[in-house]
PDB file of N, H, CA, C and O in Angstrom:
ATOM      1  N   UNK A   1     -55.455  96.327 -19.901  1.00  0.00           N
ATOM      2  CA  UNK A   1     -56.854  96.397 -20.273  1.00  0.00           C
ATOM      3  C   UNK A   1     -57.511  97.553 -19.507  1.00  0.00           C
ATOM      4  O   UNK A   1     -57.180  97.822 -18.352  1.00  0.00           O
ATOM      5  N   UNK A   2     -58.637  98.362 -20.318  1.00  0.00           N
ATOM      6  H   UNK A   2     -58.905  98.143 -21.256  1.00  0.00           H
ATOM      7  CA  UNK A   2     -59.255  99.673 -19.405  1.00  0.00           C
ATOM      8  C   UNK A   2     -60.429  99.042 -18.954  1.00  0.00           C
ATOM      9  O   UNK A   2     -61.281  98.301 -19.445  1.00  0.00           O
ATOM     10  N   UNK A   3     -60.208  99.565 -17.875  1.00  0.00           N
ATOM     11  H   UNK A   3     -59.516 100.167 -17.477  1.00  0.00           H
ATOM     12  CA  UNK A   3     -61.538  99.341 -17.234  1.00  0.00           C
ATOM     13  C   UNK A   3     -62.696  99.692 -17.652  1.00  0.00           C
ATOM     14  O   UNK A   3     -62.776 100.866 -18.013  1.00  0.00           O
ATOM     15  N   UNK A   4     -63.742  98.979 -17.732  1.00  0.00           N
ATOM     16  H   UNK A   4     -63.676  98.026 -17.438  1.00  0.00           H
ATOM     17  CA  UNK A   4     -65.239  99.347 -17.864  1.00  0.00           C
ATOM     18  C   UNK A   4     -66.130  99.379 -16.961  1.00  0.00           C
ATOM     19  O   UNK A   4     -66.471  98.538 -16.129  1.00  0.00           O
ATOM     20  N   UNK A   5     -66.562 100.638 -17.230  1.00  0.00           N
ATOM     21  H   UNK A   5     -66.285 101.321 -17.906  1.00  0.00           H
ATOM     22  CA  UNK A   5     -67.762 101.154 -16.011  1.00  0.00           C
ATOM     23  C   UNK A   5     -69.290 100.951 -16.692  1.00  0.00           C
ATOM     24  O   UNK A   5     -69.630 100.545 -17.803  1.00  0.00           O
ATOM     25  N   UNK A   6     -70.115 101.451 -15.434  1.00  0.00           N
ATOM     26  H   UNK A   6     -69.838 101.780 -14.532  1.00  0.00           H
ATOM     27  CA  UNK A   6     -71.136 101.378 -16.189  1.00  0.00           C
ATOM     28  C   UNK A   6     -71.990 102.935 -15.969  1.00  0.00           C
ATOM     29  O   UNK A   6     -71.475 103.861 -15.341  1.00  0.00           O
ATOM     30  N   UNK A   7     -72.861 102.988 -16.371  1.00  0.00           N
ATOM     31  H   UNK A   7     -73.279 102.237 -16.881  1.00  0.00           H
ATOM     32  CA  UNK A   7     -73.290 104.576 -16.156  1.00  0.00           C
ATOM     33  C   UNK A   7     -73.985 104.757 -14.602  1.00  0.00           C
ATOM     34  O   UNK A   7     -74.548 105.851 -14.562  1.00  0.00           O
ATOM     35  N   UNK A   8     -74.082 104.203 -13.640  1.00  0.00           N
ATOM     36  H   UNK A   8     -73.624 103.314 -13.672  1.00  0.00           H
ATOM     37  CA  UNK A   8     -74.280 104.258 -12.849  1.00  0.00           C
ATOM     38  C   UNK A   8     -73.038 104.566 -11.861  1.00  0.00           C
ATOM     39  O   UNK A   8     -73.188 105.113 -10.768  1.00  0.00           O
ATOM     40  N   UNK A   9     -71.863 104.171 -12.351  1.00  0.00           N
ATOM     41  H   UNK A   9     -71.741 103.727 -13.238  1.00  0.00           H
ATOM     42  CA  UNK A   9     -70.975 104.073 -11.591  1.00  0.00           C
ATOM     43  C   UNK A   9     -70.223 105.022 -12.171  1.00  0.00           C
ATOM     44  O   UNK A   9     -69.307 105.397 -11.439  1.00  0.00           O
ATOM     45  N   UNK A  10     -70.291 105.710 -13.544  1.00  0.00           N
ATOM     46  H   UNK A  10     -71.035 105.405 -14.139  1.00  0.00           H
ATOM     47  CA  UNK A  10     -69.840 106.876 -13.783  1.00  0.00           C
ATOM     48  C   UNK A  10     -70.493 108.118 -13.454  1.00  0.00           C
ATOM     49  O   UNK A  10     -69.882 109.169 -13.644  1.00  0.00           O
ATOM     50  N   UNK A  11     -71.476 108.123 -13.057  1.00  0.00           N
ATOM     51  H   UNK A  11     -71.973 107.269 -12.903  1.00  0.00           H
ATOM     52  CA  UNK A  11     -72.252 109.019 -12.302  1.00  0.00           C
ATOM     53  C   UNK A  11     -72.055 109.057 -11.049  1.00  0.00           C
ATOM     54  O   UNK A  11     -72.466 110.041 -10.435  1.00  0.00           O
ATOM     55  N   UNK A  12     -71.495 108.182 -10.473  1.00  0.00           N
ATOM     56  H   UNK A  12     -71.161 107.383 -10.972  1.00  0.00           H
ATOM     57  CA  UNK A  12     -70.887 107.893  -8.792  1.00  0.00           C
ATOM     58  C   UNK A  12     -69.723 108.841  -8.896  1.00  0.00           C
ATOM     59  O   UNK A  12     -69.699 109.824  -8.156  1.00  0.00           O
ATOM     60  N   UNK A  13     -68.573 108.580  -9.922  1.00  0.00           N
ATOM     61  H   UNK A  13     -68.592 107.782 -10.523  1.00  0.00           H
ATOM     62  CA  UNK A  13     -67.362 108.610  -9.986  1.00  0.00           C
ATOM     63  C   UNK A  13     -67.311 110.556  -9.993  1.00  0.00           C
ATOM     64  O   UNK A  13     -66.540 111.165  -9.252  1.00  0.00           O
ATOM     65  N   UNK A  14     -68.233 111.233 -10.917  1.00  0.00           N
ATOM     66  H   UNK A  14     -68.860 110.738 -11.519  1.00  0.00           H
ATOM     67  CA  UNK A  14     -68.710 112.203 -11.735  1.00  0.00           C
ATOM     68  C   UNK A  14     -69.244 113.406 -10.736  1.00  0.00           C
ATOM     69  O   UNK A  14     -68.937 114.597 -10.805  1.00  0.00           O
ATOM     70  N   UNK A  15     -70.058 112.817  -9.865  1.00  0.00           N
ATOM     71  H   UNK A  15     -70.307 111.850  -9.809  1.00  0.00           H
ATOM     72  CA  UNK A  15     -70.897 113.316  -9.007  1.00  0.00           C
ATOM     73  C   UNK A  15     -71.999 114.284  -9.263  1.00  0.00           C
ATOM     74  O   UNK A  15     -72.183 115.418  -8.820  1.00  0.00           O
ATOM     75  N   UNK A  16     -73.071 113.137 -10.558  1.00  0.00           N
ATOM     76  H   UNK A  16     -72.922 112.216 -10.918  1.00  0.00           H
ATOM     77  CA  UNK A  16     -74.065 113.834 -11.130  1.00  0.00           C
ATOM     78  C   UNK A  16     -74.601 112.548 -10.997  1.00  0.00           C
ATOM     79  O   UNK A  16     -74.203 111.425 -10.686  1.00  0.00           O
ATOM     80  N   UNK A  17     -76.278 113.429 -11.547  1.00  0.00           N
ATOM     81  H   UNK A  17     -76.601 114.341 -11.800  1.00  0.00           H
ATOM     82  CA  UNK A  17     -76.795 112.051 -11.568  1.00  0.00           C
ATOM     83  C   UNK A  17     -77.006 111.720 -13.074  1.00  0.00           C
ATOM     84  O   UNK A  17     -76.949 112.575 -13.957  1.00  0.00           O
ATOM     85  N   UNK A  18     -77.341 109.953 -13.354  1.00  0.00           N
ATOM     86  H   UNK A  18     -77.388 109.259 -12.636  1.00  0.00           H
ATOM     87  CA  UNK A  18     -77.048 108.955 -14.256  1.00  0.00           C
ATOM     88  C   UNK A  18     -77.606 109.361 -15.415  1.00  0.00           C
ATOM     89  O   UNK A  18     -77.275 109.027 -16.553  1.00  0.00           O
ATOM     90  N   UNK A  19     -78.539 110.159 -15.053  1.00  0.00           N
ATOM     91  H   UNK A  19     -78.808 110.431 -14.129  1.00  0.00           H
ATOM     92  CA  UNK A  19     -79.281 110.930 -16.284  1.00  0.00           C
ATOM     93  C   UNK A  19     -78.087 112.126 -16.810  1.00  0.00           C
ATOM     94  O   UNK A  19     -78.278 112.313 -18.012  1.00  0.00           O
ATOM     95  N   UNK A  20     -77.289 112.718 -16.459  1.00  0.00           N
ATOM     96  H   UNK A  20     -77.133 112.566 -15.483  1.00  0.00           H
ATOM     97  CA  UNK A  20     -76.327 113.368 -17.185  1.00  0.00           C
ATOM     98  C   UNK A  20     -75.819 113.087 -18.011  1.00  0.00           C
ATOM     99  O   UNK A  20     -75.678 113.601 -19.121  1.00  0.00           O
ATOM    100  N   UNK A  21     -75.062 111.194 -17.046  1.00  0.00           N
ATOM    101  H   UNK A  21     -75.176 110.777 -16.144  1.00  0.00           H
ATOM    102  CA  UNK A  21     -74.464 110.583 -17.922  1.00  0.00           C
ATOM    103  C   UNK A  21     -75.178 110.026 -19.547  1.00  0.00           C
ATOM    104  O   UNK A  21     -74.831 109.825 -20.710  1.00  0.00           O
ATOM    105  N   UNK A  22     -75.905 109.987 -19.012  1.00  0.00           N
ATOM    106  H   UNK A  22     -76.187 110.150 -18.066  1.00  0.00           H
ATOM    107  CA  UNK A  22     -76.977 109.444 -20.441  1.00  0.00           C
ATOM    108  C   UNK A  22     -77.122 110.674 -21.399  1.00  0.00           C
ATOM    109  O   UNK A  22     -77.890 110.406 -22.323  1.00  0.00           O
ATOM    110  N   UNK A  23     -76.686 111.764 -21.447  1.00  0.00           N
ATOM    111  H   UNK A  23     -76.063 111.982 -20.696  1.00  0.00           H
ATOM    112  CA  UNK A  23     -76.989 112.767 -21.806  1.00  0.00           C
ATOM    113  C   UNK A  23     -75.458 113.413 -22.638  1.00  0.00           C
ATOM    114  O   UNK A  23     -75.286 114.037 -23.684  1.00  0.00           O
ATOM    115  N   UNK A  24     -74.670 112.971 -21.729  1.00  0.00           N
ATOM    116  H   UNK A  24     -74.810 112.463 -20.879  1.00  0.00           H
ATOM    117  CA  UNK A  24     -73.167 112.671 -22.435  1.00  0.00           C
ATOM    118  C   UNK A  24     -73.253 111.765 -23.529  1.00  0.00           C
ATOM    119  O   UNK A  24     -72.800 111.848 -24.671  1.00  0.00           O
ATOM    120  N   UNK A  25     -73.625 111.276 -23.213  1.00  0.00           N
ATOM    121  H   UNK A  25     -73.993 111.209 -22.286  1.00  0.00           H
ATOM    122  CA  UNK A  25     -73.108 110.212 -24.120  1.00  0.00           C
ATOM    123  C   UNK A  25     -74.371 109.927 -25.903  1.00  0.00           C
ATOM    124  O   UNK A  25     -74.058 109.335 -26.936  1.00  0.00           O
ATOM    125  N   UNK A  26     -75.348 110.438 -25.654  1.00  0.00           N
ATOM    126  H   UNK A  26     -75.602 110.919 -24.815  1.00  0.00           H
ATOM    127  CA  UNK A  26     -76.503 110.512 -26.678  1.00  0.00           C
ATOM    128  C   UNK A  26     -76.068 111.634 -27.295  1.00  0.00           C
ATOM    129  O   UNK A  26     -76.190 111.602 -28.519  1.00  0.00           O
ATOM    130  N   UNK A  27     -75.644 112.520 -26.877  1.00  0.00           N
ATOM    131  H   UNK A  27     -75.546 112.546 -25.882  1.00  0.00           H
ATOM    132  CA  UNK A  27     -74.802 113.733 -27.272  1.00  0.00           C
ATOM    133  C   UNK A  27     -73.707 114.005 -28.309  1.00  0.00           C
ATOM    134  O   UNK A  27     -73.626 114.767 -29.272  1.00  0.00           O
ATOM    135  N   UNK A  28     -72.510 112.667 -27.485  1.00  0.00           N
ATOM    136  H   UNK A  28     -72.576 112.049 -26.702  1.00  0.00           H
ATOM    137  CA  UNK A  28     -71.737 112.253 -28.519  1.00  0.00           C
ATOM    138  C   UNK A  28     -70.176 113.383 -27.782  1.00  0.00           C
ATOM    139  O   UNK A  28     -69.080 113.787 -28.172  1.00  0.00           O
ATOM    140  N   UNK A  29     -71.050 113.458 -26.544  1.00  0.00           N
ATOM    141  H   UNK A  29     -71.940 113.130 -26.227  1.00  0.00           H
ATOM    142  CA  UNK A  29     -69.837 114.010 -26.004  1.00  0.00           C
ATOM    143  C   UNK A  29     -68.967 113.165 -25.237  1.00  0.00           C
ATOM    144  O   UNK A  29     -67.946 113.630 -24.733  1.00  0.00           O
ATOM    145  N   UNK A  30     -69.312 111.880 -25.101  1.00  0.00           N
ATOM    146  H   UNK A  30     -70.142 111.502 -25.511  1.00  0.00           H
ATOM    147  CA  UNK A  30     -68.564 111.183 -23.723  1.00  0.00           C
ATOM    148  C   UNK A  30     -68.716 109.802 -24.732  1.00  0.00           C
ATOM    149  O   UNK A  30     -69.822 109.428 -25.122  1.00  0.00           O
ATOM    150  N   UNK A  31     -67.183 108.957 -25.168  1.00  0.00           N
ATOM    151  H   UNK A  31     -66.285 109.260 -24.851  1.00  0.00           H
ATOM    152  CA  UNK A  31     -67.874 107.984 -26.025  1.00  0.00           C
ATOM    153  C   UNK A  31     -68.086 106.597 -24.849  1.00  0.00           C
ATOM    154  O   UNK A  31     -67.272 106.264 -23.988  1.00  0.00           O
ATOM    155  N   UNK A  32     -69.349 105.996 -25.121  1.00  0.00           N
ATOM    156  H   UNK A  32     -70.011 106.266 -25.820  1.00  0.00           H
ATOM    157  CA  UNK A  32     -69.395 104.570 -24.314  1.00  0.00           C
ATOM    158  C   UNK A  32     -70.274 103.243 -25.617  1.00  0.00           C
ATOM    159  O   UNK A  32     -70.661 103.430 -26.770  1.00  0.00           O
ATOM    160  N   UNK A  33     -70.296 102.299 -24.963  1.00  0.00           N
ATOM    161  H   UNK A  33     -69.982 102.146 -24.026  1.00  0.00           H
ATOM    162  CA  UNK A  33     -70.523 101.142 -26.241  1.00  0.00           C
ATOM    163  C   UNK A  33     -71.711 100.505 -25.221  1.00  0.00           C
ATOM    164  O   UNK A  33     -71.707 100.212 -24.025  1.00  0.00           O
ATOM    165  N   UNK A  34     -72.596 100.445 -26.150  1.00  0.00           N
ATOM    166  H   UNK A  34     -72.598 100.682 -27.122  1.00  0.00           H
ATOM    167  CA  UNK A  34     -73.849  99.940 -25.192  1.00  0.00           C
ATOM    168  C   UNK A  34     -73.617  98.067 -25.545  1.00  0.00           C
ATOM    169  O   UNK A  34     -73.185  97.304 -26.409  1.00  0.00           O
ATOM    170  N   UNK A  35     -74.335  98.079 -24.013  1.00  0.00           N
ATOM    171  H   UNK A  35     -74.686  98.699 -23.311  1.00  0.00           H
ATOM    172  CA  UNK A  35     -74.339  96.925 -23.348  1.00  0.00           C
ATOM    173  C   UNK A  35     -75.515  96.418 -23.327  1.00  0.00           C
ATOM    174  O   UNK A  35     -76.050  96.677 -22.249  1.00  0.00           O
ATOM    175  N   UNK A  36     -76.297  95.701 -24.141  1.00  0.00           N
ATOM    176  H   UNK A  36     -75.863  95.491 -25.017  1.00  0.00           H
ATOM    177  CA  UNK A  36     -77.810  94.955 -22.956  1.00  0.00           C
ATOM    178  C   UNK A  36     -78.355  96.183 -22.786  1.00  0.00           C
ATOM    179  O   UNK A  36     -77.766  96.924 -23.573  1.00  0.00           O
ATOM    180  N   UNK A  37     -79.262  96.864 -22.106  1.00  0.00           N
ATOM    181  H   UNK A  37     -79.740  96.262 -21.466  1.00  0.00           H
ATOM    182  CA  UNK A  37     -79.911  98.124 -21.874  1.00  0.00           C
ATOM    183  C   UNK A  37     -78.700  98.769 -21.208  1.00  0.00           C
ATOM    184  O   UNK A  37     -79.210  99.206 -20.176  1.00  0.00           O
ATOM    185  N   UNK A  38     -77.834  98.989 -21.179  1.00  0.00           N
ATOM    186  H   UNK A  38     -77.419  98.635 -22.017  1.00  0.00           H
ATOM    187  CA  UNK A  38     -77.072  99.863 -20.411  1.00  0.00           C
ATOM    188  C   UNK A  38     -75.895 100.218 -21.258  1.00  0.00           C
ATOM    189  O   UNK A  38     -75.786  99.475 -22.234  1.00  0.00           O
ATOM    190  N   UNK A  39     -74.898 101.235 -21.149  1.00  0.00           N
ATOM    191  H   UNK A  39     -74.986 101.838 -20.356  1.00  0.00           H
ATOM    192  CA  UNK A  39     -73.853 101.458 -21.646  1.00  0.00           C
ATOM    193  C   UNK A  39     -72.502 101.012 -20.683  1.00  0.00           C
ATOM    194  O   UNK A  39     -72.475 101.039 -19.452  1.00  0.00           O
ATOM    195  N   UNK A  40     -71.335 100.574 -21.645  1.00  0.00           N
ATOM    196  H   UNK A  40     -71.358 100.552 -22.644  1.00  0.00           H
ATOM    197  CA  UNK A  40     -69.838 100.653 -20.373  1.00  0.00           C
ATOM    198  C   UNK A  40     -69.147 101.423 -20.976  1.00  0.00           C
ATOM    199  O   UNK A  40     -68.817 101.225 -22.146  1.00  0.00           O
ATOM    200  N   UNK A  41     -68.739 102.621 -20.179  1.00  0.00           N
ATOM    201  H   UNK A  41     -69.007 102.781 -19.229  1.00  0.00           H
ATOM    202  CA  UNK A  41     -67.349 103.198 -20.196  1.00  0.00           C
ATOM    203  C   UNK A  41     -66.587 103.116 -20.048  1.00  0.00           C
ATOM    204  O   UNK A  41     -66.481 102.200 -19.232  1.00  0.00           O
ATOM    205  N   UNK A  42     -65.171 103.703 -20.425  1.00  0.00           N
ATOM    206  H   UNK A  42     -65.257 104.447 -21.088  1.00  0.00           H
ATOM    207  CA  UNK A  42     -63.671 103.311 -20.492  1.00  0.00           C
ATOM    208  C   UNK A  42     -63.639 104.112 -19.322  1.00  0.00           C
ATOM    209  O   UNK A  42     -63.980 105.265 -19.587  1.00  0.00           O
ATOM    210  N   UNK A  43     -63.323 103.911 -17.976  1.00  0.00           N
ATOM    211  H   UNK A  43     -63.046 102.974 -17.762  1.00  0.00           H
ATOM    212  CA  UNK A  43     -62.992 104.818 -17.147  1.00  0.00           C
ATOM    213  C   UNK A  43     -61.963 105.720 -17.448  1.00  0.00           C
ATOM    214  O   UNK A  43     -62.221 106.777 -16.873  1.00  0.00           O
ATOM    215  N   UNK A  44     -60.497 105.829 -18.336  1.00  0.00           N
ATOM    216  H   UNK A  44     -60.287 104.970 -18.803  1.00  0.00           H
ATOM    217  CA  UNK A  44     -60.002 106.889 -18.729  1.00  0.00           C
ATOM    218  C   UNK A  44     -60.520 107.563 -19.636  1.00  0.00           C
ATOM    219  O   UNK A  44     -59.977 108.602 -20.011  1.00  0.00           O
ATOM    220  N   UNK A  45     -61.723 107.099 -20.203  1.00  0.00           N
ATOM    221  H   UNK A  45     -62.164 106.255 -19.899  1.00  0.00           H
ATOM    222  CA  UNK A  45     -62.380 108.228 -21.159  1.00  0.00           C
ATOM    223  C   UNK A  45     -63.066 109.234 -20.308  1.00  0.00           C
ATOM    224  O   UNK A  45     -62.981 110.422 -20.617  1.00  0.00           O
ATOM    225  N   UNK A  46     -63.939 108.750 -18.953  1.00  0.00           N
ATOM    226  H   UNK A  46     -64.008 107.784 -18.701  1.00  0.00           H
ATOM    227  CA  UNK A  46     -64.969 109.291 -18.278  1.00  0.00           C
ATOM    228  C   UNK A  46     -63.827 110.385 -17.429  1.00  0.00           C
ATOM    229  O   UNK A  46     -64.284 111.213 -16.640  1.00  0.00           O
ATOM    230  N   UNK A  47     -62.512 110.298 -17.652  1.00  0.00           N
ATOM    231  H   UNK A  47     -62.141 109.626 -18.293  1.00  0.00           H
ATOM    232  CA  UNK A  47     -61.446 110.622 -16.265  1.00  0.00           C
ATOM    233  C   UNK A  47     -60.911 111.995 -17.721  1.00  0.00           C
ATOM    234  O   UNK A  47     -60.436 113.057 -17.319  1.00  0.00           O
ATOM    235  N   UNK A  48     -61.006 111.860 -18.646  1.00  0.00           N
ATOM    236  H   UNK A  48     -61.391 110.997 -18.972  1.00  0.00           H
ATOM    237  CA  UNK A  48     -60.549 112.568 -19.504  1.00  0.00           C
ATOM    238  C   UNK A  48     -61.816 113.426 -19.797  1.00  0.00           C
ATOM    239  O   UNK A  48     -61.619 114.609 -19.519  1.00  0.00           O
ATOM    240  N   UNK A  49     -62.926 113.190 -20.228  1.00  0.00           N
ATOM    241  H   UNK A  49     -63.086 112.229 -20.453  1.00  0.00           H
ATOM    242  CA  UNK A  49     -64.052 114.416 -20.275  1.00  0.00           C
ATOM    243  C   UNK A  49     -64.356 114.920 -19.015  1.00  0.00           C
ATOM    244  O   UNK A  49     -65.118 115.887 -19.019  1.00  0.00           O
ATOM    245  N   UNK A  50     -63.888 114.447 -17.741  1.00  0.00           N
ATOM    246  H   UNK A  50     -63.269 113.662 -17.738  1.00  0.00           H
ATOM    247  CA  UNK A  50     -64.056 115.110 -16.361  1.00  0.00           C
ATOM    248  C   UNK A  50     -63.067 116.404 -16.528  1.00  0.00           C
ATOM    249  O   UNK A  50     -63.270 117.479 -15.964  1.00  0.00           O
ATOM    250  N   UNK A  51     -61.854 116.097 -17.482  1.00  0.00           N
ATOM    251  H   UNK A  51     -61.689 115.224 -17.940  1.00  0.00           H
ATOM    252  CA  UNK A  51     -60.369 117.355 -17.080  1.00  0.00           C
ATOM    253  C   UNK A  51     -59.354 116.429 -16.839  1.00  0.00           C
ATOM    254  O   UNK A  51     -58.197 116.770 -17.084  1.00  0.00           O
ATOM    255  N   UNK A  52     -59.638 115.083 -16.310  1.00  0.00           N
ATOM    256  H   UNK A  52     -60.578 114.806 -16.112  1.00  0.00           H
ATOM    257  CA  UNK A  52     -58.151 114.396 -15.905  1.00  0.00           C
ATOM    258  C   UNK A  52     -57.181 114.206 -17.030  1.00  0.00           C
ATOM    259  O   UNK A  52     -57.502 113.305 -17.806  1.00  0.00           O
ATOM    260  N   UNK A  53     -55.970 114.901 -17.327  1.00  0.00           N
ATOM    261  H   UNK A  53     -55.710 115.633 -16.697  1.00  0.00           H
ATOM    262  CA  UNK A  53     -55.448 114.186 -18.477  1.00  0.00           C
ATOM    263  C   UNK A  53     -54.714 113.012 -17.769  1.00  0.00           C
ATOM    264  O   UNK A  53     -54.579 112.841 -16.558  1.00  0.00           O
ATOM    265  N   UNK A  54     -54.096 111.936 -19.202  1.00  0.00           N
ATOM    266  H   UNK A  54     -54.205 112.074 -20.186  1.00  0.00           H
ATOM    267  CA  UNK A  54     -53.946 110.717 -18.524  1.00  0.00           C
ATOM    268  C   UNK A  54     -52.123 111.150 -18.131  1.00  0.00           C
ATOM    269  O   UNK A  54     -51.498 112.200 -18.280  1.00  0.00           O
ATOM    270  N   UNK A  55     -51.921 110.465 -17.856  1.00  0.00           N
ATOM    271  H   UNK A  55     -52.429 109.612 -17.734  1.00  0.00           H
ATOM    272  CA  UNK A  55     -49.736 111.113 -17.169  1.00  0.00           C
ATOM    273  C   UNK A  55     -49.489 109.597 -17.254  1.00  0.00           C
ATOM    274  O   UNK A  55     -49.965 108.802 -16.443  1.00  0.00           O
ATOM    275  N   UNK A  56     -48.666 109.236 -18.356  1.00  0.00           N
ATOM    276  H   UNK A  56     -48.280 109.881 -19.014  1.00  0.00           H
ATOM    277  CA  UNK A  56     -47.837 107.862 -18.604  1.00  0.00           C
ATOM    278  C   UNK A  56     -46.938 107.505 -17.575  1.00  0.00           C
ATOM    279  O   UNK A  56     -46.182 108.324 -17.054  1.00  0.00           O
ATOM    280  N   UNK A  57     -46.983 106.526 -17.318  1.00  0.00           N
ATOM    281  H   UNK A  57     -47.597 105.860 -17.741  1.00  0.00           H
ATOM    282  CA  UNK A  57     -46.259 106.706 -16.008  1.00  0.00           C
ATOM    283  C   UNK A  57     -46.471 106.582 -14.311  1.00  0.00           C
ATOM    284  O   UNK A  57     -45.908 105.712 -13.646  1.00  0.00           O
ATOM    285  N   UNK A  58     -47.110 107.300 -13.912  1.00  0.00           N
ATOM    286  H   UNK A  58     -47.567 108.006 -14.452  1.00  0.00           H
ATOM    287  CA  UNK A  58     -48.359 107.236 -12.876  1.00  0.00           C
ATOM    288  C   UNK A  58     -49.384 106.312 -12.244  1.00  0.00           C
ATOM    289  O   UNK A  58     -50.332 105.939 -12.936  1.00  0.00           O
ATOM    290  N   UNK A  59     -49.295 106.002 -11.264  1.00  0.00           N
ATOM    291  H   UNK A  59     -48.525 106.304 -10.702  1.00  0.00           H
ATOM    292  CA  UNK A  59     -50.121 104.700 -10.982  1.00  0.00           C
ATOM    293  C   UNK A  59     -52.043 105.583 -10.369  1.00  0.00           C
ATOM    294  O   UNK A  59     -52.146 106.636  -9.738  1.00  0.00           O
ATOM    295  N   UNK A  60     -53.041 104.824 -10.776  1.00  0.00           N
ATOM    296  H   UNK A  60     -52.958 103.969 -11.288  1.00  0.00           H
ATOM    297  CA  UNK A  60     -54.212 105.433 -10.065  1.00  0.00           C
ATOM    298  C   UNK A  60     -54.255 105.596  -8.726  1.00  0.00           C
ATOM    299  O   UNK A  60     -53.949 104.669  -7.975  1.00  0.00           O
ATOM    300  N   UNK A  61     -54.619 106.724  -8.302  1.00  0.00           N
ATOM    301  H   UNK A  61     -54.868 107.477  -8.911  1.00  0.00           H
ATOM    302  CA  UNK A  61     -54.911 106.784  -7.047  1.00  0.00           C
ATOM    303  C   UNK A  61     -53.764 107.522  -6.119  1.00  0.00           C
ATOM    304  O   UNK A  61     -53.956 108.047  -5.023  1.00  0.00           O
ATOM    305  N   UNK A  62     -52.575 107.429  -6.812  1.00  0.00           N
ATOM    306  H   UNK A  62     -52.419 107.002  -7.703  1.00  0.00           H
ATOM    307  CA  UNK A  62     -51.485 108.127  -6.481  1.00  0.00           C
ATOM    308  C   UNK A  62     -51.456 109.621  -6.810  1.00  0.00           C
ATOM    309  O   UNK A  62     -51.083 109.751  -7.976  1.00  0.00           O
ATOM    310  N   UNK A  63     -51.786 111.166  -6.047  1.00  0.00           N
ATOM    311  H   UNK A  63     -52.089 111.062  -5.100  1.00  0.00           H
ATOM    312  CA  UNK A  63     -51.821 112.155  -6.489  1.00  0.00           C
ATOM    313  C   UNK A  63     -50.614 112.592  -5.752  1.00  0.00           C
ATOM    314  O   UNK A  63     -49.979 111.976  -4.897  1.00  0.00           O
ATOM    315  N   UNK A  64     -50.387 113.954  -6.319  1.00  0.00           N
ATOM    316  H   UNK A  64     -50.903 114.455  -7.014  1.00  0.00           H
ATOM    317  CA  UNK A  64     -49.563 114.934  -5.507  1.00  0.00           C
ATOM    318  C   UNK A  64     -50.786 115.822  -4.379  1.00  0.00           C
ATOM    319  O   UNK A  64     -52.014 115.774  -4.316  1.00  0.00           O
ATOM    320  N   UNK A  65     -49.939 116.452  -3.745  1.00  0.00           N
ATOM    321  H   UNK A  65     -48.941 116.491  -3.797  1.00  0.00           H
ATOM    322  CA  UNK A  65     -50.578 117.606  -2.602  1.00  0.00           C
ATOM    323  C   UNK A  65     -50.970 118.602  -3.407  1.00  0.00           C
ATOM    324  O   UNK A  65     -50.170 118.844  -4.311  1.00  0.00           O
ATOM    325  N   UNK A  66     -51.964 119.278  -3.375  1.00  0.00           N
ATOM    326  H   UNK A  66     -52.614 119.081  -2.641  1.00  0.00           H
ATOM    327  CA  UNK A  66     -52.508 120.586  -3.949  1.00  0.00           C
ATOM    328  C   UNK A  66     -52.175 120.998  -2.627  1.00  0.00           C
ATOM    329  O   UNK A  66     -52.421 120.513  -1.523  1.00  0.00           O
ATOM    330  N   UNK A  67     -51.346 122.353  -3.131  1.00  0.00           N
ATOM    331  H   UNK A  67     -51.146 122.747  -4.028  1.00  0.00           H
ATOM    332  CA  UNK A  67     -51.013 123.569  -2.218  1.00  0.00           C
ATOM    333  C   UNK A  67     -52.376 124.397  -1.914  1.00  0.00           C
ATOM    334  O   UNK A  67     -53.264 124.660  -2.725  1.00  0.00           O
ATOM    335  N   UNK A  68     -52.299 124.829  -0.176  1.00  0.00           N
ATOM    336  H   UNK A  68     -51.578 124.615   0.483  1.00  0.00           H
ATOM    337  CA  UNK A  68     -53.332 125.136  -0.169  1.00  0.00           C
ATOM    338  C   UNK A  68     -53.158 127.085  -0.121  1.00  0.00           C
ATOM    339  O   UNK A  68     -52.024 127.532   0.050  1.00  0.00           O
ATOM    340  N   UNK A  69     -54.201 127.950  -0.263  1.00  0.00           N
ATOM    341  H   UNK A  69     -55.122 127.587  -0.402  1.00  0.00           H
ATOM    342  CA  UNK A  69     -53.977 129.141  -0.945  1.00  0.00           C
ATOM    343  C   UNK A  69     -54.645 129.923   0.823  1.00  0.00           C
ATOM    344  O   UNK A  69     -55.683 129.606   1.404  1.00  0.00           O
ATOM    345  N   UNK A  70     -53.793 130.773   1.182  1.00  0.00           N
ATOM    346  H   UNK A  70     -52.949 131.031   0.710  1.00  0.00           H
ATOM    347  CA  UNK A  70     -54.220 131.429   2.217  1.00  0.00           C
ATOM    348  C   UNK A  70     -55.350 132.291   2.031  1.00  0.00           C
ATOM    349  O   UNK A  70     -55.680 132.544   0.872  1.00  0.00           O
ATOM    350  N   UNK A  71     -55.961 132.758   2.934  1.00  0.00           N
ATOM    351  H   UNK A  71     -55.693 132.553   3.876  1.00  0.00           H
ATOM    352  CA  UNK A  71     -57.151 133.576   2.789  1.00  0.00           C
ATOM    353  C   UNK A  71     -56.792 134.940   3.177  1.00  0.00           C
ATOM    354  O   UNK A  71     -56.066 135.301   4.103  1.00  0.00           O
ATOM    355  N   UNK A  72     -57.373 135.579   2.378  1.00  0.00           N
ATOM    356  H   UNK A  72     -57.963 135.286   1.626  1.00  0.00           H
ATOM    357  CA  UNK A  72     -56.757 136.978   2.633  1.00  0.00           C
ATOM    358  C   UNK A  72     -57.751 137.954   3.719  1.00  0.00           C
ATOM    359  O   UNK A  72     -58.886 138.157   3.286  1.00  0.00           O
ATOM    360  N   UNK A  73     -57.439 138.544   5.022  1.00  0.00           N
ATOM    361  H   UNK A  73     -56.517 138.380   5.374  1.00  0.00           H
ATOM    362  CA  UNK A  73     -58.578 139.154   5.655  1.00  0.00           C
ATOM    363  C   UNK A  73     -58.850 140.506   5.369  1.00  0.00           C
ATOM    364  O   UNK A  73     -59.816 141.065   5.891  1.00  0.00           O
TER     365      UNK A  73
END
């Protein structure tokens, strides 16, 4: 089962504020299913219009190391 967020907490996740999210989604860019005055999101939908693609396989929260890039003087 996917998890459901709510737009407050996809705006946590996002690191905008809730009014973005509301703005996604009236848009028709971010899909969510309204709730009572509020909307819930599929957190792999909100993880997929961020850039995350999903990797079958993979548990959350588990990443690899990003190599880090020297600075040139």
């Amino acid at each position: 089962m996917n998890d459901l967020i709510t737009t407050k907490e996809a705006a946590a996740l996002a690191r905008v504020h809730r009014e973005s999210v509301l703005r996604w989604i009236r848009a028709g860019k971010l899909r969510a299913g309204k709730a009572g005055r509020d909307y819930k999101i599929e957190r792999a939908d909100l993880l997929d219009f961020m850039g995350f693609p999903r990797k079958p396989g993979r548990k959350p929260g588990k990443k690899k190391p990003v190599a880090t890039q020297r600075r040139q003087a």
